[in-house]
DOVO-843618 format. One line per field, with one value per residue: residue number from 1; residue in one letter; chain; x, y, z of N, C-alpha, C in turn. Coordinates in pm, 1 decimal. Layout:
N
k <- [NUM; ...]
r <- [A; ...]
c <- [A; ...]
npx <- [X; ...]
npy <- [Y; ...]
npz <- [Z; ...]
capx <- [X; ...]
capy <- [Y; ...]
capz <- [Z; ...]
cpx <- [X; ...]
cpy <- [Y; ...]
cpz <- [Z; ...]
//
This chain:
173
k <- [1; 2; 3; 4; 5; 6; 7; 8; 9; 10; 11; 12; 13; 14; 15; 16; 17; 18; 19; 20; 21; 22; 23; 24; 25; 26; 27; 28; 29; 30; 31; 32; 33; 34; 35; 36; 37; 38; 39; 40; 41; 42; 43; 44; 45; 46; 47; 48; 49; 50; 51; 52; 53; 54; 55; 56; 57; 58; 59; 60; 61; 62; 63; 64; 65; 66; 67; 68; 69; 70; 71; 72; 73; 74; 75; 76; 77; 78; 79; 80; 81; 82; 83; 84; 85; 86; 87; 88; 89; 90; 91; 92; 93; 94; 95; 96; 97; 98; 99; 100; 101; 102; 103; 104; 105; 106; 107; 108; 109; 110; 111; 112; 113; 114; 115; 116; 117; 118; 119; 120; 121; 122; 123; 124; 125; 126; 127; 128; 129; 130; 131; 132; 133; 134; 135; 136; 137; 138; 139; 140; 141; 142; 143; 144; 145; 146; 147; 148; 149; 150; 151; 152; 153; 154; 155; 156; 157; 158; 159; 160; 161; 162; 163; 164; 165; 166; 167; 168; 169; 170; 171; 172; 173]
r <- [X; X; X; X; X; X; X; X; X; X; X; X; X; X; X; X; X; X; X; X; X; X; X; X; X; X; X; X; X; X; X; X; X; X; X; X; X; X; X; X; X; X; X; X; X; X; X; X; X; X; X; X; X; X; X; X; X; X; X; X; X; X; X; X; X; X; X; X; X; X; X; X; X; X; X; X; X; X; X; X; X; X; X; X; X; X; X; X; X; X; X; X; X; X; X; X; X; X; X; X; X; X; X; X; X; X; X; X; X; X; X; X; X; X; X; X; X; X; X; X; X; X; X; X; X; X; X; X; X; X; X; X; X; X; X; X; X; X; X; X; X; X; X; X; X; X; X; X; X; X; X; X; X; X; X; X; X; X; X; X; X; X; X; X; X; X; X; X; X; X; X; X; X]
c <- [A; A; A; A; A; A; A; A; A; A; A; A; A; A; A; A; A; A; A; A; A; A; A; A; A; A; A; A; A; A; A; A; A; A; A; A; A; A; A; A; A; A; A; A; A; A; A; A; A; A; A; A; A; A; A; A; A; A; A; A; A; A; A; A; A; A; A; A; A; A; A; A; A; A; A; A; A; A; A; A; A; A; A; A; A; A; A; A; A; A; A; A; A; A; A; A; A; A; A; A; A; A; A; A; A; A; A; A; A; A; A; A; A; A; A; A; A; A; A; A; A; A; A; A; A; A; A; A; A; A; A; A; A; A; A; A; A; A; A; A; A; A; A; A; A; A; A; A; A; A; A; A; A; A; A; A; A; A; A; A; A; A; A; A; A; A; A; A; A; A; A; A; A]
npx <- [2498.1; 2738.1; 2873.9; 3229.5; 3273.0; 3050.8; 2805.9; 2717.0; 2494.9; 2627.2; 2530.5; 2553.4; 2782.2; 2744.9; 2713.6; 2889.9; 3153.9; 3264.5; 3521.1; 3694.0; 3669.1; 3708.3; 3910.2; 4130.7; 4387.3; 4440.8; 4543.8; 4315.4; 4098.3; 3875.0; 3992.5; 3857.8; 3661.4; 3489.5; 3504.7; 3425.4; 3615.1; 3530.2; 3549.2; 3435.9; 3253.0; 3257.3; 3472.7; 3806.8; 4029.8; 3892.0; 3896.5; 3711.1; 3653.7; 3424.7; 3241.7; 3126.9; 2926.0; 2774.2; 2532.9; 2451.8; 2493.9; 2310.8; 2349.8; 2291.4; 2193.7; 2252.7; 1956.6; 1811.9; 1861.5; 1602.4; 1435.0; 1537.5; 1448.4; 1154.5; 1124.3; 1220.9; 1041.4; 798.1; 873.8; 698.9; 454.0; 494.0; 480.0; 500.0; 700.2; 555.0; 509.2; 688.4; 778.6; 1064.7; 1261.1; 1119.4; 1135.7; 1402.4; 1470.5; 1316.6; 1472.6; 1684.1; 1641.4; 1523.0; 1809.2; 1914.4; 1844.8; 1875.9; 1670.1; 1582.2; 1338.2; 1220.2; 1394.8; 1400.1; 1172.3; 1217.5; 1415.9; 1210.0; 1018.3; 1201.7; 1293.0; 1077.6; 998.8; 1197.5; 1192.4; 925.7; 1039.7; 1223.4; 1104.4; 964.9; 1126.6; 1277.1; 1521.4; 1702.8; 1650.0; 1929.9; 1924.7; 1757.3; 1929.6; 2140.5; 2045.8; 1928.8; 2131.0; 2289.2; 2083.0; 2052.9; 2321.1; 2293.9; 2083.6; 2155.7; 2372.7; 2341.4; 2204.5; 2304.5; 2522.9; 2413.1; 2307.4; 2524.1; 2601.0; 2697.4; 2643.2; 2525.0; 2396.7; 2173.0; 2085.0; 1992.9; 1786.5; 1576.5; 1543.5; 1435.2; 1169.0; 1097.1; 1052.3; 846.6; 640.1; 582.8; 510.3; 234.9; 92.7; 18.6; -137.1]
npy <- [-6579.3; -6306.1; -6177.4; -6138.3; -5814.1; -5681.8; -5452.4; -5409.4; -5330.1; -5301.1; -5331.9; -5044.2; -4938.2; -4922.7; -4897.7; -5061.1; -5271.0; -5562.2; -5715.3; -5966.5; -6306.0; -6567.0; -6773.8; -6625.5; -6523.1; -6413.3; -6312.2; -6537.4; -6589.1; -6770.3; -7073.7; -7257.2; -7095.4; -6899.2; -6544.6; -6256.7; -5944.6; -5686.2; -5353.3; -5012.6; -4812.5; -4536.9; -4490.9; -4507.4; -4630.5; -4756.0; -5129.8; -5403.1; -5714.7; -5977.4; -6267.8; -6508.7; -6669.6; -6450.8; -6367.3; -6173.6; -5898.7; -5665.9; -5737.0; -5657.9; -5675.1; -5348.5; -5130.0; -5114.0; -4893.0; -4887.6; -4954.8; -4736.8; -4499.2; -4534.7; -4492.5; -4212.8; -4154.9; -4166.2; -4046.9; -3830.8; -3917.3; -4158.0; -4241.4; -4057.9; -4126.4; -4218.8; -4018.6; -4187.6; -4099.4; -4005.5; -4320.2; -4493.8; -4421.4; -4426.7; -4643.0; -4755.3; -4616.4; -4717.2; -4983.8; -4971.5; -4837.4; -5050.9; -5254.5; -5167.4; -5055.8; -4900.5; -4775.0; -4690.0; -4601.1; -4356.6; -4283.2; -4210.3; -4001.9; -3803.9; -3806.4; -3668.8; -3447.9; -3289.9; -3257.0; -3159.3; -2872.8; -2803.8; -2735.1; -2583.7; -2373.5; -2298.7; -2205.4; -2321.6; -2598.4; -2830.9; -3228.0; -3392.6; -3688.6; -3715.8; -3516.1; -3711.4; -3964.2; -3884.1; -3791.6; -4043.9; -4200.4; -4011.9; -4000.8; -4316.6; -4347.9; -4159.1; -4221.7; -4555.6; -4421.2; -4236.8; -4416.3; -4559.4; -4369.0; -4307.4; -4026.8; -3722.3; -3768.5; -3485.9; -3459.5; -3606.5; -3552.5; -3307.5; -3351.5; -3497.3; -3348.7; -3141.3; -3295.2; -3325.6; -3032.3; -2945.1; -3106.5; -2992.1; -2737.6; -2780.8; -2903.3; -2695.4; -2518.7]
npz <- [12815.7; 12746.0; 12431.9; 12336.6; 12338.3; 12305.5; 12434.5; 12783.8; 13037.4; 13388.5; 13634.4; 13891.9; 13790.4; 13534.6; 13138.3; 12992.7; 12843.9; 12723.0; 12755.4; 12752.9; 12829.4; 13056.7; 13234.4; 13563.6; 13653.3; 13842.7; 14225.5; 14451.6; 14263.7; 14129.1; 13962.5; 13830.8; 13761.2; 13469.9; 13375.1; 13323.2; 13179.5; 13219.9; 13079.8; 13189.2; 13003.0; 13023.5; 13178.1; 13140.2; 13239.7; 13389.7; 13532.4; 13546.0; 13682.8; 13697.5; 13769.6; 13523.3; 13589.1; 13812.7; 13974.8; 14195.8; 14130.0; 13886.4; 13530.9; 13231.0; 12857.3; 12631.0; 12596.5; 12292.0; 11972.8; 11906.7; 12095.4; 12327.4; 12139.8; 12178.8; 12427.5; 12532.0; 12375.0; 12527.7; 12787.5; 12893.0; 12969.3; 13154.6; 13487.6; 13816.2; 14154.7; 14374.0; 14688.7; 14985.9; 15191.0; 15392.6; 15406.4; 15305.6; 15011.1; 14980.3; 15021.2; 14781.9; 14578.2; 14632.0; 14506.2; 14275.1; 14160.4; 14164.2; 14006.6; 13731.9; 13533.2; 13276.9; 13258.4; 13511.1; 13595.1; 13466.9; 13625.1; 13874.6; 13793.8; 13708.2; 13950.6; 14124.9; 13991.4; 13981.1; 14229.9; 14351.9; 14174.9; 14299.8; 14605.0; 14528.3; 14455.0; 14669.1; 14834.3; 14967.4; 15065.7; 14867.5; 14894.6; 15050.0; 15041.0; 14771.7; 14579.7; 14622.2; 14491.1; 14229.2; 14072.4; 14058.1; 13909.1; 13681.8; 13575.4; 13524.5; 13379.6; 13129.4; 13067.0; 12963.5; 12759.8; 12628.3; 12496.4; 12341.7; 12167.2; 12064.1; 12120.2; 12372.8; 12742.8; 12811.9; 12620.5; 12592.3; 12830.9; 12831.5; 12627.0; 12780.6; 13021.1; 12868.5; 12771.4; 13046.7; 13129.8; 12922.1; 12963.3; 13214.6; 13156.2; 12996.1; 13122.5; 13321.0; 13141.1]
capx <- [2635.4; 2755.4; 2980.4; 3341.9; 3268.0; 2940.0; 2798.4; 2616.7; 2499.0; 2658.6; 2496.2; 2547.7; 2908.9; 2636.2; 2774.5; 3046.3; 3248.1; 3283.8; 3680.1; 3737.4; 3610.0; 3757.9; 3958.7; 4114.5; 4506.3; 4483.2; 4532.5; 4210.3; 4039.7; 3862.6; 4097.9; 3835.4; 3504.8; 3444.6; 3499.4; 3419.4; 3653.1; 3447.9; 3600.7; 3376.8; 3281.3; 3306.2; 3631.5; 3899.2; 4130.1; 3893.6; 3860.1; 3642.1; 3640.1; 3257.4; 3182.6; 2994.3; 2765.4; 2724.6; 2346.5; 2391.9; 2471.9; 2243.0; 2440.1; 2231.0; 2262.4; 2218.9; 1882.6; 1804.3; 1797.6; 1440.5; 1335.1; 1573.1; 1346.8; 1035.8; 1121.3; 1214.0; 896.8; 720.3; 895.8; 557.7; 337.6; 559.6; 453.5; 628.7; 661.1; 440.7; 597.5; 626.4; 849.8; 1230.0; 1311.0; 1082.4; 1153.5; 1542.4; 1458.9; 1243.1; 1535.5; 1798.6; 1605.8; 1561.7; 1928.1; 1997.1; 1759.1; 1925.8; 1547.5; 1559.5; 1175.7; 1244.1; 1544.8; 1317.9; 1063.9; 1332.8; 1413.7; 1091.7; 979.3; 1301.3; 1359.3; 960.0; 1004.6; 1302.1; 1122.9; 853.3; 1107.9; 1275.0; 1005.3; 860.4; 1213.9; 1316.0; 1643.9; 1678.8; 1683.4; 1985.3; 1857.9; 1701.4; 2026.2; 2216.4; 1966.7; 1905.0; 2262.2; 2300.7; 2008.0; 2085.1; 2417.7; 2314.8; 2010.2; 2189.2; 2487.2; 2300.9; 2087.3; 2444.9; 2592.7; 2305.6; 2288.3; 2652.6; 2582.3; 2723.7; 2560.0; 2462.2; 2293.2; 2098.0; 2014.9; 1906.6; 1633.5; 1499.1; 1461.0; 1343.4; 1080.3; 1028.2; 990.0; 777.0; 505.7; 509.3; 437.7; 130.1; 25.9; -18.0; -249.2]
capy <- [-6532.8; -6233.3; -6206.9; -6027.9; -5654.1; -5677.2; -5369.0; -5422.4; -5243.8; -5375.5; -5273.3; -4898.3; -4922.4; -4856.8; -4954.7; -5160.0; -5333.2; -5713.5; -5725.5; -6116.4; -6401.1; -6657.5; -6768.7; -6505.5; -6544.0; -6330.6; -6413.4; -6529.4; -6598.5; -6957.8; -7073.1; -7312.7; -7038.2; -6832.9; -6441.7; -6156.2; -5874.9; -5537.5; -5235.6; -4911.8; -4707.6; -4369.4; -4486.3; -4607.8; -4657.3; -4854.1; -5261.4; -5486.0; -5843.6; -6043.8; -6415.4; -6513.5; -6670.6; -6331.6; -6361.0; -6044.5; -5786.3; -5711.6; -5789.5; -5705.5; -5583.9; -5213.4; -5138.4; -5071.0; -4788.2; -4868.0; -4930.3; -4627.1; -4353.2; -4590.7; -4489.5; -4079.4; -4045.6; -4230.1; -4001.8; -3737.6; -4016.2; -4238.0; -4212.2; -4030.1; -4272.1; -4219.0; -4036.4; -4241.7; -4070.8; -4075.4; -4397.7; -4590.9; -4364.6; -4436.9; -4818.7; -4772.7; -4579.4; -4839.9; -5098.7; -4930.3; -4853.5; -5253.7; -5308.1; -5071.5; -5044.6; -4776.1; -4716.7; -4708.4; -4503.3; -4251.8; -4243.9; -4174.9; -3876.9; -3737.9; -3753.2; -3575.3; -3315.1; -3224.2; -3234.6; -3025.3; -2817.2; -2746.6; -2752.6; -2434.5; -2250.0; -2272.3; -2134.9; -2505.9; -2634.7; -2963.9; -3310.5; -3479.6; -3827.6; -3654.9; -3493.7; -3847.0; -4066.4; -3818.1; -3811.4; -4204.8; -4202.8; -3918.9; -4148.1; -4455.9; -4364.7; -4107.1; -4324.5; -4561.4; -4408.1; -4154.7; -4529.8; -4628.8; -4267.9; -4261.6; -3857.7; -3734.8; -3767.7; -3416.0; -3409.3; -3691.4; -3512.7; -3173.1; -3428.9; -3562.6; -3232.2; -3084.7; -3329.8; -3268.3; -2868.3; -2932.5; -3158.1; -2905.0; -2635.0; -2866.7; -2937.7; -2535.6; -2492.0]
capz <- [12821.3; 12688.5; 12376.2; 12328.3; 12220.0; 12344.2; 12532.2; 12885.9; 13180.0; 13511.1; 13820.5; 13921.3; 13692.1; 13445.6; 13058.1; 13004.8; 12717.9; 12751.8; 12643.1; 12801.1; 12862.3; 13065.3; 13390.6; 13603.9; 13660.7; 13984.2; 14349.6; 14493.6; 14146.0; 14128.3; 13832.2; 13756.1; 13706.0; 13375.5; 13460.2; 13256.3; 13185.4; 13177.0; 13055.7; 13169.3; 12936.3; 13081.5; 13231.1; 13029.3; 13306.9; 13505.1; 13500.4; 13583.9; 13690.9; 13745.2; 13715.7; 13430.8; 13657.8; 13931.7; 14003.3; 14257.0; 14036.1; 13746.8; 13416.7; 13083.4; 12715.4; 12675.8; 12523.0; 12136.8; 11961.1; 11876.6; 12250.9; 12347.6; 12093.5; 12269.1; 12577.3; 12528.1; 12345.0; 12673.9; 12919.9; 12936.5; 13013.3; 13241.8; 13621.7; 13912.2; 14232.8; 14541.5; 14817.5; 15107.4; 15335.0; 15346.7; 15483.9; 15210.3; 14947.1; 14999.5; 14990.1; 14680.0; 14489.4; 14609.5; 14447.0; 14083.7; 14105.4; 14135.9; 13876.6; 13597.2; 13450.7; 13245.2; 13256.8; 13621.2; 13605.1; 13427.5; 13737.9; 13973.3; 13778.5; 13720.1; 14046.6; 14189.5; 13938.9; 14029.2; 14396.1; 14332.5; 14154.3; 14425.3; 14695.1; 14523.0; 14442.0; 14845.9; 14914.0; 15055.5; 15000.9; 14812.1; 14989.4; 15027.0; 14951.4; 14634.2; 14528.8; 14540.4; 14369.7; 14094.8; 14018.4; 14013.5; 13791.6; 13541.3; 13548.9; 13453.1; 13237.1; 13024.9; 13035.6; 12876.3; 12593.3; 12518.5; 12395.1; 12240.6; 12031.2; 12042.7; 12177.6; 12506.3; 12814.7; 12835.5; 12515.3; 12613.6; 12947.1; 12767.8; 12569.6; 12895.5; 13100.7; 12768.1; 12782.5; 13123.1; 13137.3; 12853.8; 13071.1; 13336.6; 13077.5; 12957.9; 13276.2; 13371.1; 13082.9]
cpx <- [2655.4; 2867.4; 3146.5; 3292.8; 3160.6; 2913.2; 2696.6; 2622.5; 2521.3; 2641.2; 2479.6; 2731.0; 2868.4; 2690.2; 2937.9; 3109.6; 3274.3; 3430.1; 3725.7; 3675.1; 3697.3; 3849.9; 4049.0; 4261.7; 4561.3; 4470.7; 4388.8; 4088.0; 4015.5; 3916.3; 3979.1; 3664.1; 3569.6; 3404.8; 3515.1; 3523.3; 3562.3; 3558.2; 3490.1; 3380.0; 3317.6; 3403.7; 3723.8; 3989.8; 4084.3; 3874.8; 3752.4; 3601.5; 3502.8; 3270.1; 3084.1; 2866.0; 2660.2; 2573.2; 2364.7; 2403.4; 2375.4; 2308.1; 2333.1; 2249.0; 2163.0; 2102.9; 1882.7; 1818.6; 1684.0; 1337.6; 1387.9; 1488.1; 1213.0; 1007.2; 1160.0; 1101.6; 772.5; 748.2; 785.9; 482.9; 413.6; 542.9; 546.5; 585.8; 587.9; 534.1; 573.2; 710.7; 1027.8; 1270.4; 1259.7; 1142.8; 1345.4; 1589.9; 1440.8; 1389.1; 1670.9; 1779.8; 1613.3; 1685.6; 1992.0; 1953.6; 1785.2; 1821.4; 1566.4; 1429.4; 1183.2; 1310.0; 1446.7; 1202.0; 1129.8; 1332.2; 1341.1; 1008.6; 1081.0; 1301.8; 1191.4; 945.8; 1090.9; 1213.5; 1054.2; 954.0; 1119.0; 1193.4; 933.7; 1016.5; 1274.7; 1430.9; 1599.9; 1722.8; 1856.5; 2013.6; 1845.0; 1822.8; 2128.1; 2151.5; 1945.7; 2014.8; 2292.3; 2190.4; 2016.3; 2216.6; 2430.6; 2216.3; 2065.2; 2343.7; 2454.5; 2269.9; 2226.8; 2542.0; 2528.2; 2299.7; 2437.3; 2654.7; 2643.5; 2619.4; 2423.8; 2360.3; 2150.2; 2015.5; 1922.4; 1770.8; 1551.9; 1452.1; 1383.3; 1218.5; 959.4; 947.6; 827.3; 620.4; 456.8; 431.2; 271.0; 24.0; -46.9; -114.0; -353.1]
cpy <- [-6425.4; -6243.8; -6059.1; -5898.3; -5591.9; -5586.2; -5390.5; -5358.8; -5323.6; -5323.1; -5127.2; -4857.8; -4854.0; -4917.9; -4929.1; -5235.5; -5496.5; -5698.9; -5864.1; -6182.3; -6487.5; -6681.5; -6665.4; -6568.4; -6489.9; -6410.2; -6435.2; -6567.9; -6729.5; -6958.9; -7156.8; -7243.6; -6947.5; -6682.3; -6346.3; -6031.3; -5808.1; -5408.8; -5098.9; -4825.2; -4538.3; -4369.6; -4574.0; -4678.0; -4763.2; -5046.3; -5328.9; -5702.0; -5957.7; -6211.2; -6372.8; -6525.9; -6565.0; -6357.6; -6216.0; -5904.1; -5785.6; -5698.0; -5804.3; -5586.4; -5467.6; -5237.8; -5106.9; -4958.5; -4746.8; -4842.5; -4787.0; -4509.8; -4405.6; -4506.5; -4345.0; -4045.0; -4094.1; -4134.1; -3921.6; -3823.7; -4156.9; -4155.2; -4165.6; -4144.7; -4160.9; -4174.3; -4078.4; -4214.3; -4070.6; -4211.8; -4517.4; -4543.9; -4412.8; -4624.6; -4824.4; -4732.0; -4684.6; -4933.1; -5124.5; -4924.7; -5013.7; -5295.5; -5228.9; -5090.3; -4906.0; -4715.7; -4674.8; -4601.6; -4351.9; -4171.9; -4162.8; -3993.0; -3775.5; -3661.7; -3623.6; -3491.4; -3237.3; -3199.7; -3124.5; -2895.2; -2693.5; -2709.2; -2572.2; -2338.4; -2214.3; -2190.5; -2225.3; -2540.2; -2786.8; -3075.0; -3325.6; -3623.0; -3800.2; -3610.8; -3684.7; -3905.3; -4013.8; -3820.3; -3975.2; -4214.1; -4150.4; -4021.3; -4257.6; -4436.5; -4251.0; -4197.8; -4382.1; -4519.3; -4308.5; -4310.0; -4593.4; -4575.9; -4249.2; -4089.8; -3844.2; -3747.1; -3639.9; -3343.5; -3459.7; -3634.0; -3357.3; -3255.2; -3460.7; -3425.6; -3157.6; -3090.9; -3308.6; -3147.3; -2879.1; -2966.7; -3037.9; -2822.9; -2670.9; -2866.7; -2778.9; -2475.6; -2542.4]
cpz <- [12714.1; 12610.0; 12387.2; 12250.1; 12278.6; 12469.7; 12663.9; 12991.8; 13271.1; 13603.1; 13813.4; 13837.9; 13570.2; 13329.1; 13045.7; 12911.4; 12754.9; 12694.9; 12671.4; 12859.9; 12896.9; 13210.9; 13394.8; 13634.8; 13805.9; 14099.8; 14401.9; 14411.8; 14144.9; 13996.8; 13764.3; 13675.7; 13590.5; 13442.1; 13299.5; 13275.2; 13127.1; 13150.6; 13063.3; 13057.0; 12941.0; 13156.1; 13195.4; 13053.6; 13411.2; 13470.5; 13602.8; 13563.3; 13748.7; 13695.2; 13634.6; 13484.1; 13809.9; 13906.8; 14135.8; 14234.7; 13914.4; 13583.6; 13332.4; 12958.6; 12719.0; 12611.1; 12351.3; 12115.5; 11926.8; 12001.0; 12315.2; 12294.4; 12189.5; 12428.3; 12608.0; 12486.2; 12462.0; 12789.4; 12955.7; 13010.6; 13135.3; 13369.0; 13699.7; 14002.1; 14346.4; 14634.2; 14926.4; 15228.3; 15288.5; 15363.4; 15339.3; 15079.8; 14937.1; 14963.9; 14826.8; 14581.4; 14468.5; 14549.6; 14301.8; 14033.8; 14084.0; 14042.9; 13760.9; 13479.3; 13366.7; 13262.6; 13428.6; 13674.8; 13553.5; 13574.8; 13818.9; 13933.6; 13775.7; 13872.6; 14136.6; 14143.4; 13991.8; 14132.1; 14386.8; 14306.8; 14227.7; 14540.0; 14679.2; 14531.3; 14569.8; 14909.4; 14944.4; 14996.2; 14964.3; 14895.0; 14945.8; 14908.6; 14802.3; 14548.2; 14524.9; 14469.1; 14253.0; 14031.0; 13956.8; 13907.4; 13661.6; 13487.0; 13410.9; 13350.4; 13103.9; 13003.6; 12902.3; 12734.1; 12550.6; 12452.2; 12337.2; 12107.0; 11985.5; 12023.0; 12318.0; 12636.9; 12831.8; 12741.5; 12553.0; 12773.6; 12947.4; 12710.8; 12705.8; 12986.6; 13012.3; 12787.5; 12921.2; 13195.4; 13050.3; 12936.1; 13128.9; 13256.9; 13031.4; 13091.1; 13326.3; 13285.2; 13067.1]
//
């Protein structure tokens, strides 16, 4: 159980503020279960109501800022995924987004912004598919690590493509 104050990622809401603990006063609300008030962080206006015990969302504390640097100085060496078509590929990304992995969340991006990439440079317009999931990803993993560094998102998203131009550059020599 998570405490009052306490920051956690919830699903594709991404991080979230614990502000209450406790039964739910609304219509429809089992009076007698334990319900989390979430407060988004990137929206100040929005709320959020979850059982303590939700098992089908994923509900956990943000990472460190020790595993957070862990895991920017990992992005070079962290794998793209396998393309297996649209249809799997669309499965595969729905799955990471339920699983708010950051290591995960990282793949996602990698592989897209590199497909991209290629795409442009053949002249090719960019997928679809590819354009939403990259978005939900940049999302939730700069979400994340910008309340970890307490930085904005888009600082946190200049470090990550940084890292990634950089590869390619590596890669070409």
């Amino acid at each position: 159980m998570f405490e009052i104050g306490a920051y956690i990622v919830y699903g594709d809401n991404g991080v979230c503020q614990v502000e209450k603990i406790g039964g739910l006063q609304l219509a429809g609300a089992d009076k007698e279960k334990l319900y989390y008030t979430l407060r988004p962080y990137y929206d100040k206006e929005g709320v959020i109501y979850t059982p303590v015990d939700n098992h089908r969302v994923t509900m956990r504390e943000i990472i460190t800022k020790e595993e957070a640097r862990h895991l920017i100085d990992e992005i070079s060496t962290i794998e793209v995924l396998q393309d297996k078509g649209k249809k799997q590929s669309e499965e595969e990304y729905k799955e990471i987004v339920r699983k708010c992995d950051c290591r995960e969340l990282v793949k996602v991006i990698k592989t897209i912004y590199f497909r991209k990439q290629k795409r442009l440079k053949e002249g090719k317009k960019v997928i679809s598919l590819d354009e939403r999931y990259f978005k939900i990803a940049e999302d939730n993993l700069y979400g994340e690590l910008g309340v970890v560094f307490q930085v904005e998102k888009r600082k946190i998203k200049d470090v990550v493509i940084g890292q990634l131009k950089e590869r390619k550059k590596e890669e070409k020599n």
